[in-house]
C-alpha positions in Angstrom: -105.3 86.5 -17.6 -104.4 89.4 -20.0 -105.3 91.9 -16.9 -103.1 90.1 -14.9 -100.3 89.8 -16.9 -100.6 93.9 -17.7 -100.4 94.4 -14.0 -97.3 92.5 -13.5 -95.5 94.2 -16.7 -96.6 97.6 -15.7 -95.3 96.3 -11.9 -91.7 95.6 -13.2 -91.9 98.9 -15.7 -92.3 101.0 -12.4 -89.7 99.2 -10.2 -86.8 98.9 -12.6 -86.0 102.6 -13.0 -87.0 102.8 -8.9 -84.3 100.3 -7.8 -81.5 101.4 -10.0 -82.0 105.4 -8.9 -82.2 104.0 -5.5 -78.3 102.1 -6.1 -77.0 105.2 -7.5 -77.3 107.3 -4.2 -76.4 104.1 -2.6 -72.7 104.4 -3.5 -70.4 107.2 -3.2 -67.9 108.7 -5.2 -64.5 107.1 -4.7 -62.1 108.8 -2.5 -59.4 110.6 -4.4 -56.0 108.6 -4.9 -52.8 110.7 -3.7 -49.6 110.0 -4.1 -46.7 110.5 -1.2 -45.5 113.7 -2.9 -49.0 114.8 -2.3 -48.3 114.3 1.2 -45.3 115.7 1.5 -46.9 118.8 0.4 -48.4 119.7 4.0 -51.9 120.4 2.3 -54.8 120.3 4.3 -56.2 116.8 3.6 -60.1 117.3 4.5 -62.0 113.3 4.0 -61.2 110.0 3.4 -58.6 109.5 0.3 -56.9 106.2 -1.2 -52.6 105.8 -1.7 -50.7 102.9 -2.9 -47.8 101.6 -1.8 -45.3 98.9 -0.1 -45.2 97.4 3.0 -41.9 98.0 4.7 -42.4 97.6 8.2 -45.2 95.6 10.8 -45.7 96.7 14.2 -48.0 94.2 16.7 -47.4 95.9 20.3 -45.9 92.9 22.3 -48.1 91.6 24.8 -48.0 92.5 28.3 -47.0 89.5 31.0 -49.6 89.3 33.8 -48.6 91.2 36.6 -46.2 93.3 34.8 -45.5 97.3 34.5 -45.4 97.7 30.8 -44.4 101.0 29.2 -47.1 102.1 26.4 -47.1 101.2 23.0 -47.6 103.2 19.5 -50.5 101.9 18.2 -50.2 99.1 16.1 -49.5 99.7 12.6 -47.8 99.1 9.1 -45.4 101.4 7.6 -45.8 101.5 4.1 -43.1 103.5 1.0 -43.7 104.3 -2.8 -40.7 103.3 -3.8 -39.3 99.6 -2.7 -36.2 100.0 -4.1 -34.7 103.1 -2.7 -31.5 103.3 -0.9 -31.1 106.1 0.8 -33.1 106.4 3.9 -33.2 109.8 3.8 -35.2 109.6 0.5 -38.0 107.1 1.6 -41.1 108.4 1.8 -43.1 106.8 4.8 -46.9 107.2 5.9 -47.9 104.9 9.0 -50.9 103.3 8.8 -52.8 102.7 12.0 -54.8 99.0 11.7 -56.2 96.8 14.3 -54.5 94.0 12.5 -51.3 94.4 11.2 -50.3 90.9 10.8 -52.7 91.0 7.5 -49.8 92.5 5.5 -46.9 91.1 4.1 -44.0 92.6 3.5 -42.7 94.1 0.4 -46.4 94.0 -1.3 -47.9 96.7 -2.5 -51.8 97.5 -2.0 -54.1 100.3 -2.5 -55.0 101.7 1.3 -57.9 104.1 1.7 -57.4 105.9 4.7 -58.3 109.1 7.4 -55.9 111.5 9.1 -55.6 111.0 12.5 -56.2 114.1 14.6 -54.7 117.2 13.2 -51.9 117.6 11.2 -50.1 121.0 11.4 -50.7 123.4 8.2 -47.1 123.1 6.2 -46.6 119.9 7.7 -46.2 116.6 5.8 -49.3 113.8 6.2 -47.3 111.2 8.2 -49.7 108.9 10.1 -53.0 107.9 9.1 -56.2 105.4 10.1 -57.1 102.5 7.9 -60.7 102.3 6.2 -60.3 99.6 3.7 -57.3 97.5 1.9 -57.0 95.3 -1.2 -53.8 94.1 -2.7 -52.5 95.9 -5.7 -52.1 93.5 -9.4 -49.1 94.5 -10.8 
């Protein structure tokens, strides 16, 4: 009974330290959180990387009737801002955000995006469209 009980302590001892090594390598580091200033800035953005902001604008490509010659559409997408309450829409900072489903979103809410370029940006050139990884709305 004592032998038995040793095994089983010295079985846990040896798998403890195991599994929580093992959950360490499991997750990666988080991707860095820019701003839209830091996009502006026409650095080469190399990886995945996480901004916040607000949803001003939804775009669903209409459907297409049956039988019809529709034009193409953009991608559908959200538009998103880091300042709401701006007036002058010269000033507005926008990135498009590329997303299989943009009716998710609601407008005016801000959330915390982590997202991919999309093809190359030009060097000197601001980061203005991007591909969606993962979303969650921001607690304010």
């Amino acid at each position: 009974m004592i032998r038995k009980a040793l095994t089983i302590l010295f079985t846990v001892v040896c798998l403890v330290p195991a599994l929580s090594f093992s959950q360490d390598r499991i997750s990666a580091p988080e991707p860095p959180l820019l701003t839209f200033s830091d996009l502006q800035r026409g650095d080469a953005i190399a990886g995945p990387f996480r901004i916040e902001g607000f949803v001003i604008d939804i775009y669903k490509c209409p459907p297409c009737p049956p039988q019809a010659m529709c034009k193409p559409c953009i991608p559908d997408n959200i538009v998103v801002t880091d300042n709401i309450d701006e007036k002058d829409v010269s000033r507005i900072k926008r990135l498009r955000i590329s997303t299989d489903k943009p009716e998710q979103f609601e407008l005016k809410k801000k959330y915390s995006f982590t997202v991919r370029a999309r093809g190359k940006t030009a060097p000197d050139h601001p980061l203005e469209e991007v591909a969606l990884i993962t979303f969650e709305p921001v607690k304010e």
